[in-house]
C-alpha positions in Angstrom: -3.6 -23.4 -1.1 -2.3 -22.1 -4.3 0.6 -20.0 -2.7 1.5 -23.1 -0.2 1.6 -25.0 -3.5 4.4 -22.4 -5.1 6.1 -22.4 -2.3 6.9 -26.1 -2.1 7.3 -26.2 -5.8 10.2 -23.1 -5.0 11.8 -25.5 -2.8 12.2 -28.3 -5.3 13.8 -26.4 -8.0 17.6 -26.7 -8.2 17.4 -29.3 -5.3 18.2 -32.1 -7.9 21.0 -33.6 -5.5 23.4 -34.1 -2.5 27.3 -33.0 -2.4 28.1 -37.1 -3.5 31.8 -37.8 -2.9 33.0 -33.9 -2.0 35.0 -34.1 1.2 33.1 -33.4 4.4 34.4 -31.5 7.6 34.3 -32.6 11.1 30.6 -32.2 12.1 29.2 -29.3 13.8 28.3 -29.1 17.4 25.0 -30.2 16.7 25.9 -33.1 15.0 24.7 -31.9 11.4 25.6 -30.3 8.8 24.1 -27.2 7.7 21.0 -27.8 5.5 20.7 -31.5 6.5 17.5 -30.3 6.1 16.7 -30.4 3.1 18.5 -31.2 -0.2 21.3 -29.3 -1.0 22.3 -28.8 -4.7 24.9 -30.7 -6.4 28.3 -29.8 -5.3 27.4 -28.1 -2.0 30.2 -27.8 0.1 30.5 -28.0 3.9 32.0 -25.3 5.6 32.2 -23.5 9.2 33.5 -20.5 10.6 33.5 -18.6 13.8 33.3 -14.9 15.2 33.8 -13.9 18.7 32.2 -17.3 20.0 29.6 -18.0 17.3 30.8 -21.1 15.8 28.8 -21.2 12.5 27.8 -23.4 9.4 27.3 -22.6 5.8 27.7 -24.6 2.5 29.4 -23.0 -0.5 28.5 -23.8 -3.8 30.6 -23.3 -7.2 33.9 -21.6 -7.9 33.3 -18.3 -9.5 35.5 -15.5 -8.6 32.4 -13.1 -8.0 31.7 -14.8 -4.4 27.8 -14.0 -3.0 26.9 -14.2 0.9 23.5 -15.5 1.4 22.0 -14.4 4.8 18.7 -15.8 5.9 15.3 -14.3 7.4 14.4 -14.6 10.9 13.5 -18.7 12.0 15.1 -19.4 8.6 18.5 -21.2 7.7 20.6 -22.4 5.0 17.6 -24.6 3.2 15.5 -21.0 3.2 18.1 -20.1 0.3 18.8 -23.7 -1.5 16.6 -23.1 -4.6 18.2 -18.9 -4.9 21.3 -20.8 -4.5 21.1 -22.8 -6.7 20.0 -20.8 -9.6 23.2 -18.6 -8.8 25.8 -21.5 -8.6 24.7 -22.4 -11.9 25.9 -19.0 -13.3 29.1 -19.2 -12.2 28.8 -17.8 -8.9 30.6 -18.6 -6.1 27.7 -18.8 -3.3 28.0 -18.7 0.5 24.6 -19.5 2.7 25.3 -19.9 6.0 22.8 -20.2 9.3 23.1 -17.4 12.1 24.0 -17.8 15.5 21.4 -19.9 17.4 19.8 -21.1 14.0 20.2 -24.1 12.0 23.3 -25.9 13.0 25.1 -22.3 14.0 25.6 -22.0 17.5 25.5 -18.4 19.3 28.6 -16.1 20.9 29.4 -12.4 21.4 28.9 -11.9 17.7 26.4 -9.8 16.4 24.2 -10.7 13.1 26.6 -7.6 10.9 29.8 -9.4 12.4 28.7 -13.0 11.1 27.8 -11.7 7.5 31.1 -10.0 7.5 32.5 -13.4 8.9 30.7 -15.3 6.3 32.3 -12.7 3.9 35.7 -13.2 5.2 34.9 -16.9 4.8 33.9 -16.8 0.9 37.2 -14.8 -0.5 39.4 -17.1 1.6 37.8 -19.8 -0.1 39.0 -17.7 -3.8 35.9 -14.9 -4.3 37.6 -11.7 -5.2 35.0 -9.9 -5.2 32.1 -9.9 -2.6 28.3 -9.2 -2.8 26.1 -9.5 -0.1 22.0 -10.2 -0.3 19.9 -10.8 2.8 16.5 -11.4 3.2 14.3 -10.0 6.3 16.6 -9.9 9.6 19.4 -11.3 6.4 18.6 -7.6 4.5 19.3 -5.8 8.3 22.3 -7.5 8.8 23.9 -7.7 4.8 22.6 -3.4 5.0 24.9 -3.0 8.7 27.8 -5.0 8.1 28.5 -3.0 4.1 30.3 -0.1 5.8 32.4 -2.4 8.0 33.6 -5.0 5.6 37.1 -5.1 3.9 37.8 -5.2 1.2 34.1 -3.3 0.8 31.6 -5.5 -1.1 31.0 -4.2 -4.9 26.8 -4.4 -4.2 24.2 -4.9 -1.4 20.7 -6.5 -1.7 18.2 -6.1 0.9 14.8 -7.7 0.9 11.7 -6.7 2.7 14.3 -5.6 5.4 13.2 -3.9 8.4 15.3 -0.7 9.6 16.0 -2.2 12.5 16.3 -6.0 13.7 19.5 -7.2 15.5 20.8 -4.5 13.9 20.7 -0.9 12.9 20.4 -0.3 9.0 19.4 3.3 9.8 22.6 3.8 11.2 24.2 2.3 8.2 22.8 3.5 5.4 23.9 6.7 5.2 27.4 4.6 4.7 26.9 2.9 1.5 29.3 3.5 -1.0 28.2 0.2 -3.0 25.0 0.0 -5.0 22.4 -1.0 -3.2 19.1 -2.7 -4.4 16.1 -2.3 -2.0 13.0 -4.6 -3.1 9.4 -5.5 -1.1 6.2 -6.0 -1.3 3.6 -3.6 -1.2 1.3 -5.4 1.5 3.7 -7.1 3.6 3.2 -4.9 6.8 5.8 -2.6 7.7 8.4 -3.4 5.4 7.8 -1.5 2.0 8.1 1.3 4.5 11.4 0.5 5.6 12.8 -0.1 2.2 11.5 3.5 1.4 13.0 5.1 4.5 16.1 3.3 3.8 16.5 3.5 0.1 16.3 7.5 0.9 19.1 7.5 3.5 21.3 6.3 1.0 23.5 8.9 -0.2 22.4 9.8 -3.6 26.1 9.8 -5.0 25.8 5.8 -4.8 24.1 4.0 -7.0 20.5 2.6 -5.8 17.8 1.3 -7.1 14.3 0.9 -4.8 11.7 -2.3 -5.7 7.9 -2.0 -4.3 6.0 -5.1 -5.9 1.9 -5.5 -5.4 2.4 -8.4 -2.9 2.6 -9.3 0.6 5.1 -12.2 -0.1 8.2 -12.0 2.3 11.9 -11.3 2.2 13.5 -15.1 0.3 9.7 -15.8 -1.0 10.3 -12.3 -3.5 12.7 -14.7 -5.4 10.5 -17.5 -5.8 10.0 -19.0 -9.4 6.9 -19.7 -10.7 5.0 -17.2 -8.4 2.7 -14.4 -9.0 3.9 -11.5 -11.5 6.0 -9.3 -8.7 7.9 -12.4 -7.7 9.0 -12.6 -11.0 9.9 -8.8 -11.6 11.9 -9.2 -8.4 14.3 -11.7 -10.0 14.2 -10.4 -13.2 15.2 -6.7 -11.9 17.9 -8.5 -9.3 19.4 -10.4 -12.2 19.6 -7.2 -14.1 21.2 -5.5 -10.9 23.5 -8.4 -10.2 24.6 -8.8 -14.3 25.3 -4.2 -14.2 27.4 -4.2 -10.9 28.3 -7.8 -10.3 29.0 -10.4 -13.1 30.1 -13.5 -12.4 
């Protein structure tokens, strides 16, 4: 009862308000906008994109130059990464979260998941970022981990939670890529997936700078970042922020 408790308290920080007057686009073929969910922070912005058939919807928050692509865990969508979102917005990030193909209000094409963060990516310095950082949680931390090598200009860091090696796509493939810093986190006791950050945290080339996270926990992927949880959620945010303030200030 206690962790459903901090979970739901997570998902009401930084959710103090709707986008109020900002302009909204036309609505998505579902007939919402992404995280109609939930509530949004204040000044989330509408947005959608597409890749090779996938028409897809995010919201951006903030202005920052330093722009961050949020990608979500499998059965998850934009609301997964509201609070996160949040919390980065309000230091002068400029934040993209946006729902995969066949999630959310995202609907599928020909794209794979690598091809929609790179999209998403695309997206975000179009809208001003100059510089790009990609996180992902879960399937997110596959995806954010595959699409590194192929996005350009390349982003300046990579964050991967609990990710597996392999889901929708190949991060074994592309890890031996990575020219970026790369910060690899998970928990302990959540199945399979402190292995994977291991295995792929050592297929990193050791020329780029890395850093590998294994907290005592079996909280997963988005739920390492959650406030006000047990002691390895918060040495996951507090080592992130330190990653994020080294090798991508906003």
């Amino acid at each position: 009862m206690r962790r459903l408790a901090l979970l739901a308290a997570a998902t009401a920080v930084a959710l103090t308000g709707c986008s109020g007057g900002d302009p909204v686009p036309a609505p998505s073929p579902t007939g919402l906008n992404a995280g109609a969910a939930c509530e949004l922070p204040p000044g989330a912005r509408q947005t959608r994109f597409g890749e090779r058939g996938a028409d897809l919807g995010g919201v951006i928050l903030d202005s920052g130059k330093t722009g961050i692509v949020l990608a979500h865990q499998n059965g998850g969508d934009v609301c997964q990464w509201a609070p996160y979102a949040g919390e980065l917005a309000a230091q002068g990030y400029r934040v993209l979260a946006f729902d995969f193909g066949g999630f959310g209000v995202s609907t599928a094409g020909d794209a794979d998941n690598p091809q929609q963060v790179a999209a998403a990516a695309a997206t975000l310095r179009a809208d001003g970022a100059t510089t790009i950082v990609l996180i992902g949680a879960s399937m997110g931390g596959t995806a954010v981990l595959a699409a590194a090598p192929t996005v350009t200009p390349a982003p300046v860091a990579v964050v991967a939670l609990s990710a597996p090696s392999v889901f929708g796509a190949n991060a074994l493939d592309a890890a031996p890529k990575l020219t970026m810093p790369v910060f690899y986190a998970a928990g302990e006791f959540e199945s399979s997936f402190a292995d994977s950050a291991r295995e792929l945290h050592a297929l990193t080339p050791k020329t780029t700078a890395k850093e590998l996270l294994i907290v005592p926990t079996d909280w997963h992927g988005v739920f390492l970042l959650t406030p006000g949880g047990p002691a390895a959620t918060e040495t996951v945010r507090a080592k992130l922020a330190e990653f994020l303030k080294a090798h991508a200030p906003a």
